[in-house]
N, C-alpha and C positions, 0 to 999 in steps of 0.2 A: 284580330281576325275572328275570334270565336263569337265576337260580341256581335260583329257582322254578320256571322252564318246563324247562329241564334237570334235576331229580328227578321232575317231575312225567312227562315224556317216556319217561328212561330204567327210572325204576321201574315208568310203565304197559308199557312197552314188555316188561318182563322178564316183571311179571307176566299181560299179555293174550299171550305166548308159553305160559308157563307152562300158564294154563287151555285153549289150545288144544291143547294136549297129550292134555287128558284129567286133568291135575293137579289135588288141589284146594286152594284158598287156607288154606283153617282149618287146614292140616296144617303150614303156615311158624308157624304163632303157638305159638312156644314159650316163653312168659314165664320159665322159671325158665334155658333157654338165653340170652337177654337178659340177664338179672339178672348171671350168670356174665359175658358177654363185655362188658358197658358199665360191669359193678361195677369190674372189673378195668382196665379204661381209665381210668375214674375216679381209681382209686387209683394207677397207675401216672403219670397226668398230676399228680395233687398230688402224689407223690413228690420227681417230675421239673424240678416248678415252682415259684419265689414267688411267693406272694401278688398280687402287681401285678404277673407274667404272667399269671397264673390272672385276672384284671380283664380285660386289656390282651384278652385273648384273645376275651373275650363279645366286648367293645366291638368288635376287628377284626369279628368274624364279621358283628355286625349291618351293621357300613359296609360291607364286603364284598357283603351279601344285597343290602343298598337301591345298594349302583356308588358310596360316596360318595367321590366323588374331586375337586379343584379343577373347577369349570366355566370355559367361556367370560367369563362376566360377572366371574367371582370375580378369575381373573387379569390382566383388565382393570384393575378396580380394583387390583390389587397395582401395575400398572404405572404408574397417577396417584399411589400412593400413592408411590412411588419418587422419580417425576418431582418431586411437590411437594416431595419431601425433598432432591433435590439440589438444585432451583432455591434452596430455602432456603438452603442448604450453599453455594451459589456467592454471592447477591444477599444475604444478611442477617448481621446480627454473629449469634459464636459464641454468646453469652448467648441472644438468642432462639430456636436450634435448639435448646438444649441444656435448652430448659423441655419442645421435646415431646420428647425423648426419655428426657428424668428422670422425666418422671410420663405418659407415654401415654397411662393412661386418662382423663387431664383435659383433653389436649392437643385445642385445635377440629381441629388438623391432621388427626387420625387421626380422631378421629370420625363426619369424609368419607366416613371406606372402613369401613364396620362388619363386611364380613367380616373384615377383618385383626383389626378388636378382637378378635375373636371366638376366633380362634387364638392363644390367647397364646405358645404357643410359637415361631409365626411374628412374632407381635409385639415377640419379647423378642430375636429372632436377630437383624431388623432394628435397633433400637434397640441392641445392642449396638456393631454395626459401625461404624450411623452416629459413635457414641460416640467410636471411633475415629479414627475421620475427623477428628471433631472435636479430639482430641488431637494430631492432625498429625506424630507422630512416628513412626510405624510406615510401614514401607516396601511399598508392592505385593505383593511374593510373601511378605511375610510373613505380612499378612494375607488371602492366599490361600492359604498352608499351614493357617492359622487353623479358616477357610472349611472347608476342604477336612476336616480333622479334625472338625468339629464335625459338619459334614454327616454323613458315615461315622458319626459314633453315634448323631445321630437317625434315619436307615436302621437301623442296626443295633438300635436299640430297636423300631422299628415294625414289623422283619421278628422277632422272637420269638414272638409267636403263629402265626406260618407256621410256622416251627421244632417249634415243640411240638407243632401239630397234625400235621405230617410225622412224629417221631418217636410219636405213637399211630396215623398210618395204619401203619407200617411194623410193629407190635405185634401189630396187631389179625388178622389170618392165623393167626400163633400162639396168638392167645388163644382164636381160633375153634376151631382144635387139640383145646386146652386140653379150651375146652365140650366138644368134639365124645368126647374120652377118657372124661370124667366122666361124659356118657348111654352108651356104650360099657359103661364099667363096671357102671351100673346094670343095663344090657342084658344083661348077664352073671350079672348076681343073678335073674333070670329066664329064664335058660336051660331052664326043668323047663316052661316055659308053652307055650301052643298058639304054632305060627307065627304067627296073627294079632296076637298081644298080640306077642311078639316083635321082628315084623318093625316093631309101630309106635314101638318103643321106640330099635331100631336108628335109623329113620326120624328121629326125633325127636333124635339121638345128631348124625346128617350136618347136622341143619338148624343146630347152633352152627358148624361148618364153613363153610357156606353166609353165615350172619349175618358172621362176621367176614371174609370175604375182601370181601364187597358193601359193607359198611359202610368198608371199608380204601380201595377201591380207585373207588367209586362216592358218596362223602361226602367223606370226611377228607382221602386229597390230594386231589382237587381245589379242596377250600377251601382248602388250603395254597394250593395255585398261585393263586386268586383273590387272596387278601389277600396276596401278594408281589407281585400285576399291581395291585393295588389301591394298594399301601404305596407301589408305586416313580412312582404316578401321584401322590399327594399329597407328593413332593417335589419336585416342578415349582417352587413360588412360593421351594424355597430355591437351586434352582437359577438362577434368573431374578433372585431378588437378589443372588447371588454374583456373575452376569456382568453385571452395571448397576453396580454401585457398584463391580465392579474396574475396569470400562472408564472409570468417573468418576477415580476413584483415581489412575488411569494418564494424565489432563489430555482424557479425551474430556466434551464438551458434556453439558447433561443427557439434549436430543435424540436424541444419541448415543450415550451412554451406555444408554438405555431400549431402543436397536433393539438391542444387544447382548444384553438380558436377551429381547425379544422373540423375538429367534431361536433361543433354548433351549427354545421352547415345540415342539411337531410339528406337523404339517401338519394334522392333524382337525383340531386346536383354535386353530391359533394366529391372532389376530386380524389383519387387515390395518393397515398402517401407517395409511390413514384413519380405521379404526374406534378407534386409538392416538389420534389426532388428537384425534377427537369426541368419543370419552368420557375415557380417560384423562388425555389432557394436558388438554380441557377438565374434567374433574375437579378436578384438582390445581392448575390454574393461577391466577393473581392473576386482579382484575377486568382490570386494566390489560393483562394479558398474552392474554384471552379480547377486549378489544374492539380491541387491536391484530390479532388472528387474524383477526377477523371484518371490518375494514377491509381489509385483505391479499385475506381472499376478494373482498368485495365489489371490487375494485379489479380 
């Protein structure tokens, strides 16, 4: 929505200057200047890109328009999802964790927390480590160099449609250039005509100038910079399970262990340790373990 009220703002904004002026609108509509300055981007963006960039890139833009970034509730749920998984890890044999994390989408464990099914690539990063875990022979910082590289590529995969769309804002200036040479030129095969014809051609010559520096500097980065504010927001739940299960790793509780990944979260968003309580751990927890909590309160 913001991305909507910010075009809609700044484009009224230029153009209700513009016709205050005296300007008038139907003289910006240059279709065959368009054609030139987006043909061109076009071809230079699939030059520049594979295929699942050229994907990756729609799909950022959309998540980027609608904010889609982990909520409140989602990384709640990451955090019972957590919680059940060390309490298992600590309270049950290795055979029974090691059925949800072989087959996940069968597991009743996860099925708890349906945004996590939902992300399979959050779902595969978790099940991985726990895996580990369950192998027992990998040391702490090893599987936090692990951690730490794996995160670094899925950042680095998420932030390439930012990339590309930065490297066609920065293009597009010149490509406006470009247009603006080639009405220039035309302008020039007309030189024998009246001023009026003339000067609308010239006119018509500035407006590919005009198209490419707005389109550069007024669209293109700034979605850059949204889907990099956006990409580094939806690494929150890998960062929250890197610090729960190394704090686990390292011999802290599971309760413990959870307010480590808790406090990786920021201050808008991050849940209070009651709301941790209420939903999360009761989420995750055994029957036994919610009617022991609930004696505790009442008491």
């Amino acid at each position: 929505m913001s991305v909507i009220i910010g075009l809609v703002v700044g484009i009224g904004s230029m153009l209700g200057g513009y016709m205050a002026m005296g300007g008038k609108v139907g003289v910006l509509w240059q279709p065959f200047e368009v054609l030139i300055i987006f043909g061109l981007a076009a071809g230079i963006f699939i030059i520049a890109n594979p295929v699942a960039t050229m994907k990756k890139t729609g799909t950022a833009i959309m998540q980027s328009a609608s904010g889609k970034s982990p909520k409140r509730k989602e990384l709640l749920e990451l955090l019972g999802c957590l919680f059940a998984l060390m309490r298992d890890l600590k309270a049950k044999p290795r055979n029974e964790v090691e059925t949800h994390v072989d087959n996940p989408e069968d597991s009743e464990l996860f099925k708890k927390f349906p945004s996590i099914m939902k992300d399979k690539l959050l779902l595969n990063f978790i099940c991985d480590y726990v895996r580990l875990i369950l192998i027992g022979n990998a040391r702490g910082f090893e599987i936090e160099a692990l951690m730490d590289q794996e995160i670094a590529t899925i950042r680095k995969g998420k932030l390439k449609p930012a990339l590309a769309l930065s490297e066609i804002a920065d293009a597009l200036p010149a490509i406006g250039i470009v247009a603006a040479v080639l009405g220039i030129v035309k302008a020039m095969g007309a030189i024998d005509q009246s001023p009026e014809i003339l000067g609308g051609l010239i006119a018509a010559a500035l407006v590919g100038t005009f198209l490419g520096i707005l389109s550069s500097y007024a669209f293109f980065a700034p979605m850059s910079s949204k889907i990099k504010t956006v990409s580094e927001m939806q690494m929150k739940p890998y960062l929250i399970t890197k610090q729960a299960l190394l704090a686990y790793i390292n011999g802290a509780m599971p309760q413990i262990a959870l307010e480590h990944g808790r406090k990786t979260i920021d201050n808008s968003s991050r849940p209070t340790i009651d709301e941790v309580e209420a939903e999360a751990l009761g989420g995750g927890a055994s029957n036994d373990d919610q009617n022991r909590r609930a004696s505790d309160k009442a008491a």
